[in-house]
C-alpha positions as CSV (number, residue, x, y, z in Angstrom):
1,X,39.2,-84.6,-179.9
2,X,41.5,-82.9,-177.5
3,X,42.8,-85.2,-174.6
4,X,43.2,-82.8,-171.5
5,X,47.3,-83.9,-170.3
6,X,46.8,-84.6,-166.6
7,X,49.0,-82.9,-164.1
8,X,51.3,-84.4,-162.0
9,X,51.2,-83.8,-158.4
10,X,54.1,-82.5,-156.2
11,X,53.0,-82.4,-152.4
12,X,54.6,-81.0,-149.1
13,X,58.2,-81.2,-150.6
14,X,61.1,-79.1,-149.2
15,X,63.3,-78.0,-152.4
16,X,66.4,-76.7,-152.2
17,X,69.6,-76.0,-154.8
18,X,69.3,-73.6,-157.8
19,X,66.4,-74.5,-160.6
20,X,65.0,-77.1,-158.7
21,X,62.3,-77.1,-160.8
22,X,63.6,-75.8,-164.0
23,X,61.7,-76.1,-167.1
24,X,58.6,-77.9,-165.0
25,X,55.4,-78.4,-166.7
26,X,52.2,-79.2,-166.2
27,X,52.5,-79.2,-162.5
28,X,50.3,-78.9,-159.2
29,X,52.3,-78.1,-156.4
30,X,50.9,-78.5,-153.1
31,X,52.1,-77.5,-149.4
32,X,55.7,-77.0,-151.1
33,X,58.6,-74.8,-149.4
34,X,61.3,-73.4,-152.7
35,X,64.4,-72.9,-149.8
36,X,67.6,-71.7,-150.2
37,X,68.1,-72.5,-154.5
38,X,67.3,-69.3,-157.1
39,X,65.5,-69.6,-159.7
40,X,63.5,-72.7,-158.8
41,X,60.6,-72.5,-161.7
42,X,62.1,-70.4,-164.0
43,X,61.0,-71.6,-167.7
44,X,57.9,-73.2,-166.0
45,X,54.7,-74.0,-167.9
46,X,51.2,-74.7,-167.0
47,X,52.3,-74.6,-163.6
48,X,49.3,-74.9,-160.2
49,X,50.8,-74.1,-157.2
50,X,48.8,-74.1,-153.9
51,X,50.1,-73.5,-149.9
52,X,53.4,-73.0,-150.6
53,X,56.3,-71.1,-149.7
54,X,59.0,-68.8,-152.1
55,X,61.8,-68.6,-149.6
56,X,64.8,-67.9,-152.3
57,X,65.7,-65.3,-155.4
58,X,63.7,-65.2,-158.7
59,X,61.2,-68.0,-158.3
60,X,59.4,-67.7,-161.4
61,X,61.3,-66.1,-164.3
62,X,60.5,-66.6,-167.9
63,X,57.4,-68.4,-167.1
64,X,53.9,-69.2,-168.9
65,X,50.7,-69.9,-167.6
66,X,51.0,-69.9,-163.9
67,X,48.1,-69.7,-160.5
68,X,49.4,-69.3,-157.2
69,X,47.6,-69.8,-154.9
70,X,47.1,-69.5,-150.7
71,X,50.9,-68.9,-151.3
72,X,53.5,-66.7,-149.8
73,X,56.9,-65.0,-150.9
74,X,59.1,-64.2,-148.3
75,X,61.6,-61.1,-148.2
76,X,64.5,-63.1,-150.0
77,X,62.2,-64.2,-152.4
78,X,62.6,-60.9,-154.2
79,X,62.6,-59.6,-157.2
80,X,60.2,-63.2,-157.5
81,X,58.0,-62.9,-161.1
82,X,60.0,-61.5,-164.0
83,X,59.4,-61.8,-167.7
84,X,56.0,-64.2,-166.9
85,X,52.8,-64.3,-168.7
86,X,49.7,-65.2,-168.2
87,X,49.8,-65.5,-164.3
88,X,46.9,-65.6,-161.2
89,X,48.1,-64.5,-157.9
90,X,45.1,-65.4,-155.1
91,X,44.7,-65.2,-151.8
92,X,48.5,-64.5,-151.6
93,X,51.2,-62.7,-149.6
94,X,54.4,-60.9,-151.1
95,X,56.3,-59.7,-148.5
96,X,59.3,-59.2,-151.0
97,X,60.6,-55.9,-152.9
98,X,61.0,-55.7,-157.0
99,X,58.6,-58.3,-157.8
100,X,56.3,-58.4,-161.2
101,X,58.3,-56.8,-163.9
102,X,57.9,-56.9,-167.6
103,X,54.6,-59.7,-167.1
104,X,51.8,-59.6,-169.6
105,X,48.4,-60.5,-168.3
106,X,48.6,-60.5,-164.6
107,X,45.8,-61.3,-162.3
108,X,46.0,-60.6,-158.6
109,X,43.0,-60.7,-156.0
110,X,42.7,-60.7,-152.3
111,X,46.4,-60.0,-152.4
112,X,48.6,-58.3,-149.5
113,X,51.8,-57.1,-150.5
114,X,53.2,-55.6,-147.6
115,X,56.7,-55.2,-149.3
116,X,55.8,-53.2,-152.5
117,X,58.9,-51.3,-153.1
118,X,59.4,-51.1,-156.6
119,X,57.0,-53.8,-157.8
120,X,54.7,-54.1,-160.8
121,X,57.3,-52.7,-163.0
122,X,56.3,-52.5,-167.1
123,X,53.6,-54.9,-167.0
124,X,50.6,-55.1,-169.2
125,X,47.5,-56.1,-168.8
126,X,46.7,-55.9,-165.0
127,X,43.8,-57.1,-163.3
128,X,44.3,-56.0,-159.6
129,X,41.0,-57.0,-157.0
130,X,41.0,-56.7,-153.5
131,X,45.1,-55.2,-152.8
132,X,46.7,-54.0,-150.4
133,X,50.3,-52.7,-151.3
134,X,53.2,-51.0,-149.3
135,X,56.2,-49.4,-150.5
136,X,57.3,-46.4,-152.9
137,X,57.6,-46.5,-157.1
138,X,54.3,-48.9,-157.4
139,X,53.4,-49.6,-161.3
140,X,55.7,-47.6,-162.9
141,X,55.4,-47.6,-166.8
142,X,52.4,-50.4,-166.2
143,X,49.7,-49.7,-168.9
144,X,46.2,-51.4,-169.5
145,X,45.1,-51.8,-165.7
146,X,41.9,-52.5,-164.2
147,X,42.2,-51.8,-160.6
148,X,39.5,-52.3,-158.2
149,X,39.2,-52.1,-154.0
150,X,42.2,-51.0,-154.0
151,X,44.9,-49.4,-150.8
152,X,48.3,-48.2,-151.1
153,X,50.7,-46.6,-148.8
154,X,53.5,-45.7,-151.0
155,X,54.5,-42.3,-152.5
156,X,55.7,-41.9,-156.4
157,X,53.0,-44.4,-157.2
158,X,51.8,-45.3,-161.1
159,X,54.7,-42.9,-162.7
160,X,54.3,-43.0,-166.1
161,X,51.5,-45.3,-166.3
162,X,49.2,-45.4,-169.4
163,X,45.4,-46.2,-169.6
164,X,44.7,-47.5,-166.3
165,X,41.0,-47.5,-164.4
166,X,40.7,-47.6,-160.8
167,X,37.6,-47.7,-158.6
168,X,37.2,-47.4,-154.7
169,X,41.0,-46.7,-153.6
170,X,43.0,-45.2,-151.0
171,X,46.0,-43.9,-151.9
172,X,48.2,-42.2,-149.2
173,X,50.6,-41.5,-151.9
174,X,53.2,-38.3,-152.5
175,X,53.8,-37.7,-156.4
176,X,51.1,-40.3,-157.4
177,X,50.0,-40.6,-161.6
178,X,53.2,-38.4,-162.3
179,X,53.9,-38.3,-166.4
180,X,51.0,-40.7,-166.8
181,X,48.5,-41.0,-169.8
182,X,44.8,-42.0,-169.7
183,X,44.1,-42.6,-166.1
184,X,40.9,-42.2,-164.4
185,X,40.0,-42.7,-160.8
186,X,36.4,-43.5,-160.1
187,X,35.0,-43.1,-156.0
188,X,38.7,-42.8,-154.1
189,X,40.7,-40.8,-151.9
190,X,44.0,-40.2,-152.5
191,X,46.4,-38.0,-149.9
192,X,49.9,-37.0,-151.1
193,X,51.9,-34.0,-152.5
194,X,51.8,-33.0,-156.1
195,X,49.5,-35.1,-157.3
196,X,49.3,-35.9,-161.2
197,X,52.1,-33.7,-162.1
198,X,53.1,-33.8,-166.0
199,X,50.1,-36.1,-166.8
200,X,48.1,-36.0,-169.7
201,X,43.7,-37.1,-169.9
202,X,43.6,-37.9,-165.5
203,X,40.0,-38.5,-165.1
204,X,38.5,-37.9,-161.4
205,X,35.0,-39.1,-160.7
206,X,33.6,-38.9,-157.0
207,X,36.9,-38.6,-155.3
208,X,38.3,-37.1,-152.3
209,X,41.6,-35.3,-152.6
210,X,44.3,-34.0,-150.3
211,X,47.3,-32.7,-151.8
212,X,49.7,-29.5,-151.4
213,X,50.1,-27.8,-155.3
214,X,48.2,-30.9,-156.6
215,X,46.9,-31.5,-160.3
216,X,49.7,-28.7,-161.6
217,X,51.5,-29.0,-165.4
218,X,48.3,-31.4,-166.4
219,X,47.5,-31.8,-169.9
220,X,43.3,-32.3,-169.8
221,X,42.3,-32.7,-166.3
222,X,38.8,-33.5,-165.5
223,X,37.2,-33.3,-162.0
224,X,33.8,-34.5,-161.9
225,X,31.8,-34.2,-158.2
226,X,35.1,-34.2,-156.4
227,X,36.2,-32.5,-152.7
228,X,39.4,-31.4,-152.3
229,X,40.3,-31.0,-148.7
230,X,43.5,-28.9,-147.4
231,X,44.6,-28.8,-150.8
232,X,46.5,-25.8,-151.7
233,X,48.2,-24.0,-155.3
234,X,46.2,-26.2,-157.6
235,X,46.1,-26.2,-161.0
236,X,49.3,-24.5,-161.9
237,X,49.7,-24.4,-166.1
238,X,46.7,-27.4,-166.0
239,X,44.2,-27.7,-168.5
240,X,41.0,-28.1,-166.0
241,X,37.3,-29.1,-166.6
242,X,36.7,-29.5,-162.8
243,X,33.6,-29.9,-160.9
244,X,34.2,-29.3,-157.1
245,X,31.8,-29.8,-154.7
246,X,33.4,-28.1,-152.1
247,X,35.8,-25.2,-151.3
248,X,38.8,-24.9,-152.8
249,X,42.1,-23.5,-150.6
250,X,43.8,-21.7,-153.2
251,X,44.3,-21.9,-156.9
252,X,47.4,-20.8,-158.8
253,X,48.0,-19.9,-162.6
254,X,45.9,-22.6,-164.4
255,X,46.8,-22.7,-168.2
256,X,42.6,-22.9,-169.1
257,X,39.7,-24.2,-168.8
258,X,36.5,-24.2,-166.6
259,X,36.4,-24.8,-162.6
260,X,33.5,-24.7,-160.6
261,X,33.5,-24.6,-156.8
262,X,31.5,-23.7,-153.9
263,X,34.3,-21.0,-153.6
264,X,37.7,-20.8,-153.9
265,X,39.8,-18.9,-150.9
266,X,43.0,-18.2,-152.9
267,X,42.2,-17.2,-156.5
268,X,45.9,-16.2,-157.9
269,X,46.4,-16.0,-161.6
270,X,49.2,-13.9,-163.0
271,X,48.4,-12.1,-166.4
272,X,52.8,-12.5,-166.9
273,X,52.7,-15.7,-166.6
274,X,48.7,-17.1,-168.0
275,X,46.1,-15.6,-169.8
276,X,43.3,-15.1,-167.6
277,X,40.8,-14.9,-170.2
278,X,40.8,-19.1,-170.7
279,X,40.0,-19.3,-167.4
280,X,36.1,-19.8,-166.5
281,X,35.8,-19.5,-162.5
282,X,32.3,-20.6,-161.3
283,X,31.3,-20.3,-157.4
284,X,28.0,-21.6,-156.2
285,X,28.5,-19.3,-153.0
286,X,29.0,-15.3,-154.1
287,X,30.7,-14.5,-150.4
288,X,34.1,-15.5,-151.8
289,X,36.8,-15.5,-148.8
């Protein structure tokens, strides 16, 4: 028979000093404010922590088995969940830049993370429900990601990301999916510059897109019942299976494939520079512009 160990309970303390809780384990922190001390759970273990407050430097480093929760981190508590595993964010604020990098198995949900600057940094195993983020270079090198209600305002988002699902986003979001591998986008809008440069297998189901010379150098790009609005040079050297169920602006020099539209305005493909021969172009309406 396994004998559950019971938690002890820390309640409405104000910590201060470096490590104050070093090495703590099996905790439930309540109503608790980590001050001015850095590092105040690192090595932590089986660690509950409710109401409370991250006021200082890396407040959970090196740490196992962790749910936060009705919790905020403050701008100095930067760079806050590093090298952690197994971790539940809920119902949470992060108002601080750099934060979850290198964690395995994160889950966050009805999270706001109004500082996002370079956050969620080679993780794996991301479970993300009901975010809101802010701030450029969001998810870079992350890789098995299940992403769901989902907003960003952030350019150079999910660079180099690998197998990643994401379903009812918006994403205002320059240089977004760049040198990423295995990423599909299900019932989203996404607004930004160059979108999906360098990727390889971007999947887009049901999505709205705006974005000047977007889905260029892409290895494999499928477009199922998409629009893209104001979107201009597309497809340059892509691979394309696209179904677009609306206008398209202009297309430039895709590499192959098929793309269907209800027209396309700009049709521009170079025989010096692509073979215009692995290039299907379907219309639905036969008065091209």
């Amino acid at each position: 028979m396994v004998i559950a160990m019971e938690k002890k309970e820390i309640r409405q303390e104000f910590l201060t000093g470096e490590r104050a809780l070093f090495q703590g384990k099996d905790l439930k922190v309540y109503d608790t404010i980590f001050d001015d001390g850095e590092s105040p759970l690192k090595e932590s273990n089986n660690i509950e922590v409710y109401g409370s407050m991250f006021k200082w430097k890396y407040p959970l480093w090196y740490a196992n088995n962790i749910r936060v929760k009705d919790s905020t981190w403050f701008e100095m508590a930067r760079a806050g969940v590093w090298y952690t595993n197994h971790i539940e964010i809920e119902d949470c604020a992060v108002d601080a830049p750099k934060n979850f990098r290198r964690c395995y198995d994160i889950t966050f949900k009805n999270v706001s993370i109004p500082d996002a600057a370079e956050t969620l940094w080679n993780c794996d195993q991301v479970t993300m429900e009901h975010v809101l983020a802010r701030g450029d270079y969001f998810a870079m090198n992350s890789q098995n990601m299940d992403i769901r209600d989902f907003t960003l305002y952030g350019n150079y988002s999910f660079d180099g990301v690998q197998n990643v699902e994401i379903h009812n986003a918006k994403m205002l979001s320059k240089d977004a999916f760049w040198n990423s591998d295995h990423v599909t986008v299900y019932d989203s809008f996404i607004s930004g510059e160059y979108l999906g440069w360098n990727a390889k297998n971007l999947t887009l189901v049901n999505c709205t897109i705006e974005s000047l010379q977007g889905m260029c150098y892409i290895d494999n790009l499928v477009m199922k019942n998409c629009k893209l609005i104001n979107t201009t040079l597309a497809f340059e050297y892509s691979t394309v299976d696209a179904q677009i169920d609306s206008k398209i602006d202009s297309v430039l020099n895709p590499s192959g494939g098929v793309i269907r539209a209800d027209y396309i305005e700009n049709l521009i493909i170079e025989s010096d520079k692509v073979d215009p021969g692995k290039t299907t172009i379907i219309c639905k309406n036969a008065e091209q512009k």
